[in-house]
LUMKE-330576 format. One record per residue (C-alpha): x, z, y. Coordinates in Angstrom, 1 decimal, always signed. Example, Ala and Ser with C-alpha at 12.3 -4.5 7.8 and 13.67 -1.06 7.14 Angstrom:
2
      xx      zz      yy
   +12.3    +7.8    -4.5
   +13.7    +7.1    -1.1
END
This chain:
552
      xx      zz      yy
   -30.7   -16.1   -30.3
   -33.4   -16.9   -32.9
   -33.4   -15.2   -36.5
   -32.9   -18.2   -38.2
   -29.4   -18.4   -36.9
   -28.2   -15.4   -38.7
   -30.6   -16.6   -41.8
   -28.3   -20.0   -41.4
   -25.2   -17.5   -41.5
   -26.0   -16.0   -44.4
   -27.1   -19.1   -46.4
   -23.6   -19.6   -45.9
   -21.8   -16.9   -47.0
   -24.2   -17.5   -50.5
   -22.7   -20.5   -50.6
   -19.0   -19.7   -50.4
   -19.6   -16.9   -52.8
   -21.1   -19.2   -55.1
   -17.8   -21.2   -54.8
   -15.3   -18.7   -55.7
   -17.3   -17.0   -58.2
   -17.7   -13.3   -59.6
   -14.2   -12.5   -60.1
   -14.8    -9.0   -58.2
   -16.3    -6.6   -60.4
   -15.4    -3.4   -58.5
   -18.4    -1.1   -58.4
   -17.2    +0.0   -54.6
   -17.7    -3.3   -53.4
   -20.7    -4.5   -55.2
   -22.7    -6.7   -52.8
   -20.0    -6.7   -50.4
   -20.7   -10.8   -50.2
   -23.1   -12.9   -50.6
   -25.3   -11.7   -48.0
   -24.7    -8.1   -48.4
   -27.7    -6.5   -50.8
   -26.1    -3.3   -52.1
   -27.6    -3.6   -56.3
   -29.0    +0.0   -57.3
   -27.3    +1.7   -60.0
   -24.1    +0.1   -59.7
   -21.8    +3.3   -58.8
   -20.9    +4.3   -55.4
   -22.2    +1.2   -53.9
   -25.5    +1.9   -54.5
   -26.4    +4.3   -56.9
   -29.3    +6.2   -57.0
   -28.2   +10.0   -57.2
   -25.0    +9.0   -58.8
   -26.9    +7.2   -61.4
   -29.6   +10.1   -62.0
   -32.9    +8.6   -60.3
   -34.7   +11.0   -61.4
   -33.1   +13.3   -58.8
   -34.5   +10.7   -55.8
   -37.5   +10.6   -54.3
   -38.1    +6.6   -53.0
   -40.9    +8.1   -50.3
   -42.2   +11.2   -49.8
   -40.0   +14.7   -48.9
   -37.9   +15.9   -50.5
   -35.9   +12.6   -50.4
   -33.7   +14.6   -53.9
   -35.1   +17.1   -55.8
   -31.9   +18.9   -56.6
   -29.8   +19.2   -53.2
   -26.9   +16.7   -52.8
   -24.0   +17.2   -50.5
   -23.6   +14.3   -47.7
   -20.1   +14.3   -45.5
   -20.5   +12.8   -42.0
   -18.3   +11.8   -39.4
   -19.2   +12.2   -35.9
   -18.0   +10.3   -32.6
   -18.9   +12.8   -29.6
   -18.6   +11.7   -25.7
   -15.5   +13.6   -24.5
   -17.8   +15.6   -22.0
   -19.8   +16.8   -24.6
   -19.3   +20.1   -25.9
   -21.6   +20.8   -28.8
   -22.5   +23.9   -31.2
   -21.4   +23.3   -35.3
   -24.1   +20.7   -35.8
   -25.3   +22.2   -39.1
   -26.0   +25.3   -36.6
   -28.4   +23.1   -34.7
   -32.4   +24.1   -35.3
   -33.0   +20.1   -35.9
   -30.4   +20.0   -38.2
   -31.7   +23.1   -40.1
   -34.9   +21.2   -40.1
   -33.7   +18.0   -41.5
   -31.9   +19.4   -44.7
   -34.5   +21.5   -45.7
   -37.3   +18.7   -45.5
   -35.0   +15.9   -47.0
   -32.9   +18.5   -49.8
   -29.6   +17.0   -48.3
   -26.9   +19.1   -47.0
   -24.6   +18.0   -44.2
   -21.0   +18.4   -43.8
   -19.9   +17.3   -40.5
   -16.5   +16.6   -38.8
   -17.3   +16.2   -35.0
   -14.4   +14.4   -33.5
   -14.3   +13.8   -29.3
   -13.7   +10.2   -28.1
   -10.2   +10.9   -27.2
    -9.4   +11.6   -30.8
   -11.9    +8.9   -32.2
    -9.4    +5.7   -32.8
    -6.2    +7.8   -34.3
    -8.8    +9.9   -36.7
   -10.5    +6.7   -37.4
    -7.9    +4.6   -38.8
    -5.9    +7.4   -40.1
    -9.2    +8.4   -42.2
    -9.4    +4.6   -43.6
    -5.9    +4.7   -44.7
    -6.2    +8.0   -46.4
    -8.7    +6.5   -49.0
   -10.6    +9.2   -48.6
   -14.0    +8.5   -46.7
   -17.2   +10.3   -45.0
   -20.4    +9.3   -46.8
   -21.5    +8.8   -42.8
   -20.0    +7.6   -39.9
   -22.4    +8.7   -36.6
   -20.7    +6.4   -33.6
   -23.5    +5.5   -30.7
   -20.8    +6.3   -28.4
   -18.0    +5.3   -30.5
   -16.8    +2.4   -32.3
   -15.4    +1.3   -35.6
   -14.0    -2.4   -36.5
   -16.6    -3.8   -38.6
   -15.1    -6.9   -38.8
   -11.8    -5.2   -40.3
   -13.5    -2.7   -42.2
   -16.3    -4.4   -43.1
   -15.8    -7.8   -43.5
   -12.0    -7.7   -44.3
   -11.5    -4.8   -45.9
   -15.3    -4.3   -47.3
   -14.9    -0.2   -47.0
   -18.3    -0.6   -45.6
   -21.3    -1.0   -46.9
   -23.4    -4.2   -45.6
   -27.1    -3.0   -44.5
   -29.3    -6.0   -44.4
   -32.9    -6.3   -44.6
   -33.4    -5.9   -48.4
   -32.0    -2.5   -48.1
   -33.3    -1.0   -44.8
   -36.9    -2.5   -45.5
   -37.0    -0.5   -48.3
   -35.7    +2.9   -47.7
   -36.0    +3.4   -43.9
   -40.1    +2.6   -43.0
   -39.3    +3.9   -39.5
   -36.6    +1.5   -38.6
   -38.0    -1.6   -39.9
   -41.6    -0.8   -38.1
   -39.9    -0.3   -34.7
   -37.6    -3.8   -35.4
   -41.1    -5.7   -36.3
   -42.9    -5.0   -33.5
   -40.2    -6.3   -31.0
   -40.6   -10.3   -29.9
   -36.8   -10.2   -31.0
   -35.1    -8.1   -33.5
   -33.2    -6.2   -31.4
   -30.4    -5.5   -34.6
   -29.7    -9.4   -34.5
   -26.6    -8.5   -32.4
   -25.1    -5.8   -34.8
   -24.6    -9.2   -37.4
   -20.8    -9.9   -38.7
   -18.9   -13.0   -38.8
   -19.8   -12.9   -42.5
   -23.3   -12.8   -41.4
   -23.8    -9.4   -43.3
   -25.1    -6.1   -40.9
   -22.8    -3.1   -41.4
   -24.4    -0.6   -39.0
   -27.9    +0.9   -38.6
   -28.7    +0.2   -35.0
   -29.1    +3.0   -32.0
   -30.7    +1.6   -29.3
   -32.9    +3.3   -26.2
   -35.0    +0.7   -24.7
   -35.6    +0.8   -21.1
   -36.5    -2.6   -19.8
   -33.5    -3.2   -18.1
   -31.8    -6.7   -17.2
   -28.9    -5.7   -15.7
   -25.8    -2.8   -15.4
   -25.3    -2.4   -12.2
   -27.3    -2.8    -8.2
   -26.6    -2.9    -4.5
   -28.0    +0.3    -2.7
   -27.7    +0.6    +1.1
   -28.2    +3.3    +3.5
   -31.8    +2.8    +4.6
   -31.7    +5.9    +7.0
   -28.4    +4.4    +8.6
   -30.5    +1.6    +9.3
   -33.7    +3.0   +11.1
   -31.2    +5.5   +13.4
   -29.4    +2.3   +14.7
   -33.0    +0.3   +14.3
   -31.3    -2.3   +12.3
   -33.0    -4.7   +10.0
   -32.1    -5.2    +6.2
   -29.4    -8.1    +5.8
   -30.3   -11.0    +4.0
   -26.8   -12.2    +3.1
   -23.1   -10.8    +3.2
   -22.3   -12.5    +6.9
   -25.3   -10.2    +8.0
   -23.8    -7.1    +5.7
   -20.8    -7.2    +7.1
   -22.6    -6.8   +10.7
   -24.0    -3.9    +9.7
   -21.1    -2.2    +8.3
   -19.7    -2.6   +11.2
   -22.5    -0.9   +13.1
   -22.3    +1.7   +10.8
   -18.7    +2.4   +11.4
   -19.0    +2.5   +15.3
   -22.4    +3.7   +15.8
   -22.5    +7.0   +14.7
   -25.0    +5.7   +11.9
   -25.7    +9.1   +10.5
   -26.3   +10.9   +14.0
   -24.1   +13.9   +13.6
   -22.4   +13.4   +17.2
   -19.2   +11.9   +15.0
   -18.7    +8.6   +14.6
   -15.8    +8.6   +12.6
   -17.0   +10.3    +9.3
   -19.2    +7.2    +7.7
   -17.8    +5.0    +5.1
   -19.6    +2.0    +5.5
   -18.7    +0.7    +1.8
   -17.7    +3.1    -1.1
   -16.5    +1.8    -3.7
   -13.4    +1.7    -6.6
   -11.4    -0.5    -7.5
   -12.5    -0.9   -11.3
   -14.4    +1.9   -12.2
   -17.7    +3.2   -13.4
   -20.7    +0.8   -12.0
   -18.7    +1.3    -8.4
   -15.8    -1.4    -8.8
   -15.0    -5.2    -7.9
   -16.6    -6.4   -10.5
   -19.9    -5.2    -9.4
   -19.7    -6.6    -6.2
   -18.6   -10.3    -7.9
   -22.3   -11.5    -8.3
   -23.0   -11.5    -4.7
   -20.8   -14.2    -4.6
   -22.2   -15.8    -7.2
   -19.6   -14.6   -10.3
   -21.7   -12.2   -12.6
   -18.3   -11.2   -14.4
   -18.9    -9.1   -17.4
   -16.3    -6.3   -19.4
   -14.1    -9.3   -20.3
   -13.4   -11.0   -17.4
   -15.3   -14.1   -18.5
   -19.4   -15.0   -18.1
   -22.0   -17.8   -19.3
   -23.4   -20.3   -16.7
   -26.0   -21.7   -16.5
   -25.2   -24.9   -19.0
   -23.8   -22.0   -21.3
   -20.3   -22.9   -20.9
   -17.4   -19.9   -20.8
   -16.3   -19.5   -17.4
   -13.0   -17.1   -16.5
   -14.2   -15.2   -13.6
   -11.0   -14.2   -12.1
   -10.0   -18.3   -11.4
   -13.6   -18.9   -10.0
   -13.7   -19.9    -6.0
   -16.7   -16.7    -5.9
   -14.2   -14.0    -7.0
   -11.8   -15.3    -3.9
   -14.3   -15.2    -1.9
   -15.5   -11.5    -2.3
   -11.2   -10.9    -2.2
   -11.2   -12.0    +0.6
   -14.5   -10.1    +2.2
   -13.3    -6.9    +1.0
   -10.2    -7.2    +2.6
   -11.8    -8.1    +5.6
   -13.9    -4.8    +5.1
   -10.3    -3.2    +4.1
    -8.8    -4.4    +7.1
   -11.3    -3.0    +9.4
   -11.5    +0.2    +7.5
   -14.9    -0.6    +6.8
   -14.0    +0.5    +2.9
   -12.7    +3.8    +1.8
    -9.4    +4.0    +2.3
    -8.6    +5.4    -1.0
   -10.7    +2.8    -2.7
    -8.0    +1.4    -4.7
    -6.8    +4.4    -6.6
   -10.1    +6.9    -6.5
   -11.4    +7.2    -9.9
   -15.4    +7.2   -11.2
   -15.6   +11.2   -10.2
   -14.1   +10.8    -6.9
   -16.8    +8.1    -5.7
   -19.6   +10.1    -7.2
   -18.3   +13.9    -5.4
   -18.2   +11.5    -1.8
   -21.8   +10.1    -2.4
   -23.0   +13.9    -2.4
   -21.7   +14.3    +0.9
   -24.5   +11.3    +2.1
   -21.5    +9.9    +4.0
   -22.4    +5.7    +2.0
   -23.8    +3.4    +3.5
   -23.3    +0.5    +0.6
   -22.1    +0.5    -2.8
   -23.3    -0.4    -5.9
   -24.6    +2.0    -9.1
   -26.4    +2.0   -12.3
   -29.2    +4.0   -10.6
   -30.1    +6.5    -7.9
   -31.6    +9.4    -9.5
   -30.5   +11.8   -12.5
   -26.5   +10.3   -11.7
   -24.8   +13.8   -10.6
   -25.3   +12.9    -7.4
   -29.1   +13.6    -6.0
   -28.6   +16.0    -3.5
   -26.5   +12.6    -1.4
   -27.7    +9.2    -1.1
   -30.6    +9.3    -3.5
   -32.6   +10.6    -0.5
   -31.4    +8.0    +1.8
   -30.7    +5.0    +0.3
   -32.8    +2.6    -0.9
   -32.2    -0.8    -2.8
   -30.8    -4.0    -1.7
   -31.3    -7.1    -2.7
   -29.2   -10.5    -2.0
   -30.7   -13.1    -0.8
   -31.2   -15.9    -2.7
   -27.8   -18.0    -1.5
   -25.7   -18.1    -4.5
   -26.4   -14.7    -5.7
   -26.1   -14.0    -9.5
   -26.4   -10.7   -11.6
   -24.8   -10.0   -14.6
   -28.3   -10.6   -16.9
   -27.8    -7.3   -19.7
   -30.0    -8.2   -22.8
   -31.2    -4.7   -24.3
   -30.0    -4.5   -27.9
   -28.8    -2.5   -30.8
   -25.4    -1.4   -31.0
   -24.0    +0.2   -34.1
   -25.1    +3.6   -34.5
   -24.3    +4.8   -38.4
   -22.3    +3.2   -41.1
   -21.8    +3.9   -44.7
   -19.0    +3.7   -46.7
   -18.0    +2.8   -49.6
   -17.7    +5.4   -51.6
   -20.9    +6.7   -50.5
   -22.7    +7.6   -54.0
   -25.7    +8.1   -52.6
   -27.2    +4.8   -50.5
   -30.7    +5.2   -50.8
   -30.6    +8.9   -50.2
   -28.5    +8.5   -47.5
   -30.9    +5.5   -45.6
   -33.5    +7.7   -46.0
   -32.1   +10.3   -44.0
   -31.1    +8.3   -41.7
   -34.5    +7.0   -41.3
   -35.7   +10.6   -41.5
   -33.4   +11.4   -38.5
   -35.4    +8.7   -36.4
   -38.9   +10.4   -37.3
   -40.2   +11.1   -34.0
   -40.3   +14.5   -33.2
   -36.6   +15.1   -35.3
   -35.4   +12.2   -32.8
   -36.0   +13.8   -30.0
   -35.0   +17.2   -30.6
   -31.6   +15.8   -31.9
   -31.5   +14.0   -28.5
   -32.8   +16.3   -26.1
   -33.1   +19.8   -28.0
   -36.1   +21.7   -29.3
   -39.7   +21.2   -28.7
   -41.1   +23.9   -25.6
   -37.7   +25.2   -25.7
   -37.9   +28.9   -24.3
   -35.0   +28.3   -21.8
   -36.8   +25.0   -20.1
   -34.9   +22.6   -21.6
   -35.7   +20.4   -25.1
   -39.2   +18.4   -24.7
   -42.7   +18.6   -24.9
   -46.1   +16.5   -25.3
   -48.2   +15.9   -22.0
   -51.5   +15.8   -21.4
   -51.7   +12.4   -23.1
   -50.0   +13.1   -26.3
   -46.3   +11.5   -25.1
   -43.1   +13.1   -25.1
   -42.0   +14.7   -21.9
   -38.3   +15.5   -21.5
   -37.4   +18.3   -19.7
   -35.2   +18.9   -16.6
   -32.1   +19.8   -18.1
   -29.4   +22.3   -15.9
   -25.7   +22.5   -16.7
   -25.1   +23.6   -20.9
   -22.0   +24.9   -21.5
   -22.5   +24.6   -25.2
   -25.4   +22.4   -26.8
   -27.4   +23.4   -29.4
   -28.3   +19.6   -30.3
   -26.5   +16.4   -30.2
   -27.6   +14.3   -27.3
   -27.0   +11.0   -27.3
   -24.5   +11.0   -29.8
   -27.1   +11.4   -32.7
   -28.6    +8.3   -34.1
   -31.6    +7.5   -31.9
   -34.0    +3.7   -32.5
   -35.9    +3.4   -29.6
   -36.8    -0.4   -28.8
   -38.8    -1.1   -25.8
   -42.5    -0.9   -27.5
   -42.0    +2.0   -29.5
   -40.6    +4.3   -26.4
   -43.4    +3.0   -24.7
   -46.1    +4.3   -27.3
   -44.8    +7.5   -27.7
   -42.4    +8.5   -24.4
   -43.4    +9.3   -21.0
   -40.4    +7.5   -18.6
   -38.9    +9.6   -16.9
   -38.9    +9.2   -13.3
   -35.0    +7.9   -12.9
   -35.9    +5.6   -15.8
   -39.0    +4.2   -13.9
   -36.6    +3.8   -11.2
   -34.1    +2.0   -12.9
   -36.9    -0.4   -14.2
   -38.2    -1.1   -10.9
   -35.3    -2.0    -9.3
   -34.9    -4.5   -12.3
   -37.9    -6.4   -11.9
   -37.3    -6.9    -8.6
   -34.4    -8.4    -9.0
   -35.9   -10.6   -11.9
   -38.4   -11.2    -9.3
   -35.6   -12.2    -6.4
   -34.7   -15.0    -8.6
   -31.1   -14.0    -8.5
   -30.8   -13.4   -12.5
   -27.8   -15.0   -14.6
   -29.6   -17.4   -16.7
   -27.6   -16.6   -20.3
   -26.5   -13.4   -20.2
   -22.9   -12.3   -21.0
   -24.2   -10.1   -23.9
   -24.1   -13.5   -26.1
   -20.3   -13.3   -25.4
   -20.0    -9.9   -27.0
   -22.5   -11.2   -30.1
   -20.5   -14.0   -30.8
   -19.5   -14.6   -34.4
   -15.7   -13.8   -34.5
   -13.5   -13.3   -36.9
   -11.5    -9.7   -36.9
    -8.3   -12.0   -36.2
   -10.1   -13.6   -33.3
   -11.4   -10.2   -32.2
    -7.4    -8.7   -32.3
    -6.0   -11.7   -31.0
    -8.4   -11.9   -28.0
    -8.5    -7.9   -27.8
    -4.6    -8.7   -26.6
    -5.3   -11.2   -24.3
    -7.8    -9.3   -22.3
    -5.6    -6.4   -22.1
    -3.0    -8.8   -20.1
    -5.7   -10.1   -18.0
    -7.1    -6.9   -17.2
    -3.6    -5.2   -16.1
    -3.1    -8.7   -13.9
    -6.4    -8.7   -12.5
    -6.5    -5.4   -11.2
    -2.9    -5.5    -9.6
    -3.5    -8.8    -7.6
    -7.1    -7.4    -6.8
    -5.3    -4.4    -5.5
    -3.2    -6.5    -3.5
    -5.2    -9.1    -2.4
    -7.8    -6.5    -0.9
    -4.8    -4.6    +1.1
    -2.9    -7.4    +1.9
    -5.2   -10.5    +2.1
    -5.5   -13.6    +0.3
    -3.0   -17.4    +1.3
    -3.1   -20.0    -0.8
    +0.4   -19.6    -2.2
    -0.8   -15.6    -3.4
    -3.8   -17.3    -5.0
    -2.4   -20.4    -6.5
    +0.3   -17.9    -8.1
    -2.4   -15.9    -9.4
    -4.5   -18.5   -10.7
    -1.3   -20.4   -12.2
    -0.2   -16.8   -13.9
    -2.7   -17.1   -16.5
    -1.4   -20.3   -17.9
    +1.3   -18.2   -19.9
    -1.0   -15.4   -20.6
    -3.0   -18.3   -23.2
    -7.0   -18.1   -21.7
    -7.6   -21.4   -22.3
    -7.5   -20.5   -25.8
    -9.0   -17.5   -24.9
   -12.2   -19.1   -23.5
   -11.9   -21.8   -26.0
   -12.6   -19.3   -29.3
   -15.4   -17.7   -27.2
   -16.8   -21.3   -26.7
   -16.7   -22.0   -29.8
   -18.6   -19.2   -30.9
   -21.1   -19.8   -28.2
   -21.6   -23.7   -29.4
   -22.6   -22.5   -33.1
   -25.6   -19.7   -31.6
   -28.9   -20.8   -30.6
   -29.4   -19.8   -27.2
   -33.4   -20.1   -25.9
END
């Protein structure tokens, strides 16, 4: 999507402020419209200090001269069990050099929607809301109700040097996709660039292979050959030839389920059911001829117990405790190495790639997502942006992210030989003394690339990514532009029901037609369900959407 298009949104949002003129004269929503600037010295909205500037510092550290008091609220991955973040060394760090104390409320993800809205409806607000692996409704707190503060260009080119710089040097900005239906940008972006095009790939069980002196398959009719061969022949040579599971898989979850096996039949389904083809039109997966196809294949496997047989109930942890036991030989994953399950199939397996007969992968575009926010009441906006941008200086990034620099007990970071930061091999922590990827971290593409050293899993994950660019069996328009679309937070509720009635009805007649095969009269009822459940609107707002962006 080109820059100009959210220039073009913006222009009109000017305009229809223009029209209904400048009735609003609450200080907590000054710049709210209009294209979002945030006027100094006009209250919580954008005072400087609470209207003392003397007290802030526009460059230079301290960012206040007299310390300030900043309340955050923090989304946290419920499998992250973290020290009191104004405990952490990095933290520690961070207020003294900026003058800014933090008060944080750390809240898992379980908890995150119910705290969320309950805090919105108590009036009473965080200066800071963290959520990298969270989310707030910026299209109903921001745009609707404006109890967000808009973040655009005029305010983050000023106050946060390091954020801007990183944005610059990309081809594209990568914080085009954080934009509003309003065309205003309510979130600072977190983003760590890898070079990666798409979620999910196929792996197969290379050392199966040389033991029955089988050649890679080129295309499912000569996959489904070899599964077979792995089921009879003993493929992993321990004198039992019952114990291989030829395909291991889920039903729907983590990068192991149905939907990850779509694209070999040419259906690069997405989280919503729905994908972009290659004349950019919205296409509903589920009704595609592909997705019967690979239905009906994976009953076939199903049938011939060439599948797990718990495959349609076992969960993401299940799948990833059976690929320790090396007992795969195909499924599909994010990556190999660094997963929770090395000592298994990452020393066996080796990639696949489909053969160019109809193949199609979900193309992922690497972007932004919404990292911070800042509400309204927030008296402190440039203090607060510059913290923000001070928690993305280099070596505070990292340490936030990975923990301290030549960290006694092996963990943390560390510069190599060549100046770059070097991550270290990180055992099981009971309790973290730093935030890990739930802090706010900016990392596009050319920026990691100046200053990291990849990782070896992240290599790997790049690697198999340009070989499938290579393969030719890329989605053209990637399904990302679906989730960038310019909705309305009606749209986005309206929709948000729909897809949880397609999801529930997809994933019960998947479950069925894997166990119990596919007729015509169980797919024409399937396909004719979703006449009452209203996709054709569905796909129609989505196409909409897609018709006003500027898709290269």
């Amino acid at each position: 999507m080109k820059k100009k298009t959210i220039a073009m949104m913006l222009t009109a949002t000017l305009a229809v402020s223009s029209l209904a003129g400048c009735g609003n004269t609450d200080p907590a929503s000054a710049g709210s419209s209009g294209g979002g600037s945030v006027a100094e010295g006009q209250g919580s909205a954008g005072g400087e200090s609470g209207g003392d500037a003397s007290n802030f510092n526009e460059t230079g550290f301290p960012i206040v001269n007299e310390p300030i008091t900043l309340k955050v609220m923090q989304g946290i991955r419920d499998v992250d069990s973290l020290t009191d973040p104004s405990e952490m060394p990095a933290i520690q760090r961070l207020e003294e050099q900026t003058g800014i104390h933090l008060e944080w409320e750390v809240i898992k993800g379980t908890d995150w929607p119910t705290k969320l809205n309950l805090m919105f409806a108590s009036g009473e607000y965080p200066d800071i809301i963290i959520t990298p692996n969270t989310e707030v409704d910026q299209e109903e707190y921001g745009v609707s109700q404006q109890l967000l503060i808009p973040l655009n260009d005029d305010l983050t080119s000023k106050y946060m040097p390091n954020y801007t710089e990183r944005r610059a040097a990309e081809d594209a900005d990568p914080c085009e996709a954080l934009a509003a239906s309003d065309g205003n940008i309510y979130s600072i972006g977190y983003m760590v660039g890898q070079y990666i095009n798409t979620p999910a790939h196929f792996f197969i069980n290379q050392a199966w292979l040389e033991n029955l002196n089988l050649e890679m398959p080129t295309n499912v009719e000569e996959l489904t050959d070899v599964l077979r061969a792995f089921k009879a022949q003993d493929a992993n040579g321990n004198g039992d030839a019952s114990d291989e599971v030829p395909l291991e898989m889920s039903l729907d979850n983590g990068y192991y389920g149905v939907r990850y096996m779509l694209p070999m039949f040419g259906v690069p389904a997405g989280n919503k059911w729905i994908y972009l083809d290659n004349d950019k039109k919205v296409q509903f997966a589920p009704t595609q001829d592909g997705f019967r196809k690979c239905l009906e294949w994976l009953h076939t496997c199903y049938e011939e117990e060439l599948t797990d047989p718990e495959m349609i109930s076992q969960d993401q942890n299940t799948v990833e405790t059976k690929f320790k036991e090396d007992k795969s030989g195909f499924f599909t994953a994010w990556r190999l190495k660094a997963m929770g399950f090395d000592d298994g199939v990452t020393a066996t397996c080796t990639l696949y790639t489909p053969g160019d007969q109809g193949a199609c992968m979900y193309r992922s575009i690497e972007k932004a997502k919404p990292g911070a926010y800042i509400t309204t009441t927030n008296q402190h906006v440039p203090e607060t942006l510059r913290l923000l941008d001070a928690m993305m200086e280099t070596e505070t990034m990292y340490s936030l992210y990975y923990g301290e620099k030549d960290a006694a007990d092996g963990t943390g970071w560390k510069y190599d030989e060549n100046g770059k930061v070097q991550t270290l091999m990180m055992g099981d922590i009971d309790i973290k003394n730093f935030l890990d990827c739930n802090t706010l971290f900016f990392g596009p593409g050319k920026y990691i690339d100046s200053v990291f050293q990849w990782p070896e899993q992240r290599i790997e994950k790049t690697q198999y990514c340009q070989t499938y660019e290579s393969a030719g069996i890329m989605q053209k328009y990637s399904n990302d532009y679906i989730d960038m679309a310019p909705l309305t937070s009606e749209q986005l509720q309206a929709n948000a029901l729909v897809e949880t009635d397609i999801n529930n009805a997809v994933k019960e007649y998947m479950a069925t037609f894997i166990t119990d095969g596919v007729t015509d009269e169980s797919w024409n009822a399937f396909v004719s369900m979703f006449d009452g459940m209203k996709v054709a609107d569905y796909v129609s707002v989505y196409q909409s959407a897609i018709d006003t962006m500027e898709l290269e």
